[in-house]
N, C-alpha and C positions, 0 to 999 in steps of 0.2 A: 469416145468409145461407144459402141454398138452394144445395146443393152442384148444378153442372149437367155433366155424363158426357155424352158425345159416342161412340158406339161405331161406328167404322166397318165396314162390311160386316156390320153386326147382324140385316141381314135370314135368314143362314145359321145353319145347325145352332149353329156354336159361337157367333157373336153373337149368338143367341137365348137360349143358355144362360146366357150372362154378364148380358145385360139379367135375365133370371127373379132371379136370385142377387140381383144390386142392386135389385131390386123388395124381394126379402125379405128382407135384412139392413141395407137404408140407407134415406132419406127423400129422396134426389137425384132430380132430373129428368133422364130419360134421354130423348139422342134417338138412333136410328137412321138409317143411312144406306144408298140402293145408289144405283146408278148411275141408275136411274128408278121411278115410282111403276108397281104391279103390278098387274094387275086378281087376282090369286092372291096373296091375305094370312098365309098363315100365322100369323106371327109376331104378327097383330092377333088371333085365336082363342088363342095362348099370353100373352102379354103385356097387352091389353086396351088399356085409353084413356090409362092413365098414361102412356106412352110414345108419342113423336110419332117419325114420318119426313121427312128432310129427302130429297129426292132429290141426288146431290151425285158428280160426277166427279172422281178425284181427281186427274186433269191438268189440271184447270181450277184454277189456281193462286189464283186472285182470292176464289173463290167456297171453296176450301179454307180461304183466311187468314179468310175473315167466318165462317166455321163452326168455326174452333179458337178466333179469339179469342171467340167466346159461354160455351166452357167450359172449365170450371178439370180438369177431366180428360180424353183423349182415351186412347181403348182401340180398339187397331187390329186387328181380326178380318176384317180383308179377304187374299184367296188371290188365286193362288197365291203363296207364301211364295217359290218360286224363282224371281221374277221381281222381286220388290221391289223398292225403293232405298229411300232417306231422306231423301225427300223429306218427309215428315208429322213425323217426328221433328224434323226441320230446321224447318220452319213451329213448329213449339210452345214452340224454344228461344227462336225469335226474339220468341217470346209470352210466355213464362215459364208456359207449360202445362205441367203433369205428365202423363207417356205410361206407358201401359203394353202390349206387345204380345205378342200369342200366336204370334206366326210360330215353328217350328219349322225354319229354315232355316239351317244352317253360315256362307255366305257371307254372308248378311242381318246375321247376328248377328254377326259380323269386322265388317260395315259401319259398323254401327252403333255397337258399343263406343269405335269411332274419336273417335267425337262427346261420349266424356266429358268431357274438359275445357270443351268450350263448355256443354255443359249444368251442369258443375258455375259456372261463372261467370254463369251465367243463373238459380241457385237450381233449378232445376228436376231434379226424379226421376223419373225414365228407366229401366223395368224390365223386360226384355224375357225371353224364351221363357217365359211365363205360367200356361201351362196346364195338363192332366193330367203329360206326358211329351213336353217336358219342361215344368217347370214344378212342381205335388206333388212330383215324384221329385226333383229336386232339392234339396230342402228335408227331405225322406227321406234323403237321402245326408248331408248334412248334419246332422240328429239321429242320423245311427250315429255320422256321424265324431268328433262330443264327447263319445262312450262312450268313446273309446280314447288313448290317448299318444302316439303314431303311427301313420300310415294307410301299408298296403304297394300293397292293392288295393282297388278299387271296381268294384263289379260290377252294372251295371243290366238287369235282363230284362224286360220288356213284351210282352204277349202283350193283344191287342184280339177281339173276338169279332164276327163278320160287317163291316158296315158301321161300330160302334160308334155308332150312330145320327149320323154324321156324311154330309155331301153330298157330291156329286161333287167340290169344291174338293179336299176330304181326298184322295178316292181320284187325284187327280193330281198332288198331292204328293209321296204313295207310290212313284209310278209314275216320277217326276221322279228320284228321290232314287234310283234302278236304274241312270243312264246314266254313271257316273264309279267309278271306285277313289275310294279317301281314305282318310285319314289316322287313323291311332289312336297311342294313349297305352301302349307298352307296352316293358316292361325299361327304362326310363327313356329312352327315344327313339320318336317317331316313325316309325311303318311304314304301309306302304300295303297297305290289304284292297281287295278286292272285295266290293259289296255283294251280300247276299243269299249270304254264305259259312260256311264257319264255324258250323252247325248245333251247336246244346246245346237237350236234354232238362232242363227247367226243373219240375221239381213244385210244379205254383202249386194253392191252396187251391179247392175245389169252388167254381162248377161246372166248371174250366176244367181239373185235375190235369195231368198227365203233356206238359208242352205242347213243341214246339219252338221257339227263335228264330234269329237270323241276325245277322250284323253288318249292320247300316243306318247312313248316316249323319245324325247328329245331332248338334247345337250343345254339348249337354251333354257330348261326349266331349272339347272342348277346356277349356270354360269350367270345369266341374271340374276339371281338371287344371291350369289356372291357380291356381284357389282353393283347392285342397289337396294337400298334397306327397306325392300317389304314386306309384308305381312304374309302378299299371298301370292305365286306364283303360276297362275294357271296357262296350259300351250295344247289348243285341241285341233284336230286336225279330222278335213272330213274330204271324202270324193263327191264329184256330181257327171254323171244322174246319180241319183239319191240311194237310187237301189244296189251301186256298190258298195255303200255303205253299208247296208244291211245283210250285203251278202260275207263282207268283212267282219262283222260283226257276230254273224253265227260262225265263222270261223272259229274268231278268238276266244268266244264264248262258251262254245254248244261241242265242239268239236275235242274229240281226248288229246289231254296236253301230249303227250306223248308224240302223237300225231302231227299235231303241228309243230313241235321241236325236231320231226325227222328230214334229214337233208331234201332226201329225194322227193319228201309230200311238197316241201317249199319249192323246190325248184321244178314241181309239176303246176303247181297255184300259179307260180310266176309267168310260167311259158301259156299258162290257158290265159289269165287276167289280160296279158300282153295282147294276146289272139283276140280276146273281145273287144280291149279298149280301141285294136286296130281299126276297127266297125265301127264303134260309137265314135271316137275323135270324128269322125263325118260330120256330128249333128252336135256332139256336145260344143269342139275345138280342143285344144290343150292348152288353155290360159289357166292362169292362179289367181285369187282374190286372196286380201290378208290385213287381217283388220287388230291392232294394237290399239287397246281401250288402257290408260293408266289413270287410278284415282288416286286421288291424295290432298293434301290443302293445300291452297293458294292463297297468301293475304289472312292467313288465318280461318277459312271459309273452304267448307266440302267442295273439291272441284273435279271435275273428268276430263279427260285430253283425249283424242282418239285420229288416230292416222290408219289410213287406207289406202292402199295399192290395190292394180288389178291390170293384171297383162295378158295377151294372148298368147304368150306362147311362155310355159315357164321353164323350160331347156333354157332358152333365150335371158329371162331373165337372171335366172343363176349363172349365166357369162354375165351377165350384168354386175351381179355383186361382188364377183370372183375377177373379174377383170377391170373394174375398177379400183380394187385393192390392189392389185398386180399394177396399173398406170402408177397410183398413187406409190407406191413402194419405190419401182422401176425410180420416180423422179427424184425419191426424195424427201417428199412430201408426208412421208410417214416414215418414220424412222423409230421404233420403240424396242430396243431391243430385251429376247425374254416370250414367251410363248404365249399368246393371247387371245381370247375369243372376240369375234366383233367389236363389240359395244364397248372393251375397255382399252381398244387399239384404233380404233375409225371416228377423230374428229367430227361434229355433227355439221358445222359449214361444210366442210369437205366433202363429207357424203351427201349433203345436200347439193353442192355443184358437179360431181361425180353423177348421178341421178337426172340433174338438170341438162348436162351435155351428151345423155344418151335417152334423152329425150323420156325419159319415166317419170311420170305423175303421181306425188302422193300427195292426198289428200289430205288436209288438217281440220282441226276446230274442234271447240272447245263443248261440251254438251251440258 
């Protein structure tokens, strides 16, 4: 049987990446979807004939249940991730379709974990935050943490470079993710940050060195700390050149909440940021660096583990982490039924060789 992949929202940066991936690692029939057919194809100059377009609403409930039930996998790359539900997860259970999603979203990913139990009674594997970060880094954090005996801290730094070759979905996510405090994992209790706080100088590996990041909120700052008993769970994220950072930063900070909780102020941020990182990708590129520092003891003795990545293009590598879970599913090879984040569904050989057959380098050792 012809395994057949359903990708929604694959006409974007990161649905195009994840369709390329399964073009080159699998023999499945991939179809893409957006909300209507484009007289401006991109995705048909990257991906070619192999891959078909369904046009498809995904409030049109009718026409969603006829397009989840045609395939045995559905990968949801449709934005913005803060506005989601589960509703598509909900259609697949009811199917016994396997899901995998790239959203990047805290509240999405509460929502949806809810849904374990029915999906584990449905057979169905449900694995959500997919992608580079989270998603790779997850599964990073997870190959430190079987170096040690006990885990005290987990430290994740992310640093992207202009646009990261991703579209405007991305940059309004960003943007989205500036209008609340939230929650982090630290001295064994729950505290409230401010995003875009919190400033560390991170020395990630050329081209990126000397870089800054920030507290952001991200799904992986809970879901790890579910899945591993730390102390403290720190996930900071920063842009380069430097000075997006800081112009981000007066945003979050300086600017009236109000202001940046209005639609139309984000989705002005979005289209300008877009417009300039078009510029800068010239000179910056759009690769990702992403460095997982876990401390805890080894042998009885204070020890640190630290793994690092760094890609040039990080469109590309979130088809990486997203369509290696899609291979691994597709074959078999992961089978857990029940709704899960990274780290507690993605064996760490397996993403190790998943990684290694798409040629991504991460770095190890021990400090």
């Amino acid at each position: 049987m012809i395994d057949r992949v359903l990708i929604l929202g694959g006409r974007g940066r990161i649905g195009r990446s994840v369709a390329a991936d399964l073009l080159a690692h699998t023999s499945a029939n991939i179809t893409i979807t957006g909300r209507a057919a484009s007289a401006k194809t991109p995705w048909q100059e990257q991906l070619g004939d192999q891959v078909e377009f369904l046009a498809l609403n995904l409030s049109d409930q009718a026409s969603l249940n006829q397009a989840v039930a045609n395939a045995n996998l559905v990968i949801h790359c449709a934005g913005p991730f803060r506005y989601r539900d589960d509703q598509v997860l909900r259609c697949c259970i009811d199917q016994g379709v396997n899901y995998i999603d790239v959203s990047d979203d805290r509240s999405f990913t509460r929502t949806v974990l809810k849904l374990r139990e029915a999906a584990q009674a449905a057979n169905v594997t449900a694995i959500v935050n997919s992608g580079v970060f989270p998603g790779i880094s997850n599964s990073m954090v997870r190959q430190a943490v079987e170096q040690l005996d006990s885990v005290e801290t987990i430290h994740l730094s992310y640093v992207v470079a202009g646009s990261g070759g991703a579209g405007v979905t991305v940059m309004r996510t960003t943007f989205l993710g500036l209008q609340h405090p939230f929650e982090v994992w630290l001295d064994d209790q729950w505290k409230q940050v401010k995003p875009y706080t919190g400033r560390e100088l991170i020395d990630f590996p050329p081209p990126f060195g000397r870089t800054g990041v920030y507290w952001f909120d991200m799904p992986e700052a809970f879901t790890l700390t579910e899945a591993f008993s730390a102390q403290n769970v720190i996930v900071k994220f920063g842009s380069a050149p430097d000075f997006y950072n800081h112009l981000t930063a007066l945003v979050a900070n300086w600017f009236p909440a109000p202001l940046v909780r209005h639609p139309g102020f984000v989705e002005a941020l979005s289209r300008v940021g877009h417009s300039m990182t078009a510029i800068t990708d010239r000179f910056s590129g759009i690769g990702v660096a992403m460095q997982a520092e876990v401390s805890g003891e080894k042998d009885g003795q204070s020890a640190r583990y630290q793994s690092i990545l760094v890609h040039d293009s990080t469109a590309v590598a979130a088809g990486c982490g997203t369509g290696s879970l899609a291979e691994l599913v597709l074959s078999g090879q992961v089978q857990k039924p029940g709704v899960w984040a990274v780290e507690e569904a993605l064996p760490t050989h397996l993403f190790e060789q998943a990684m290694q057959s798409r040629g991504v380098t991460i770095q190890q050792h021990w400090l």
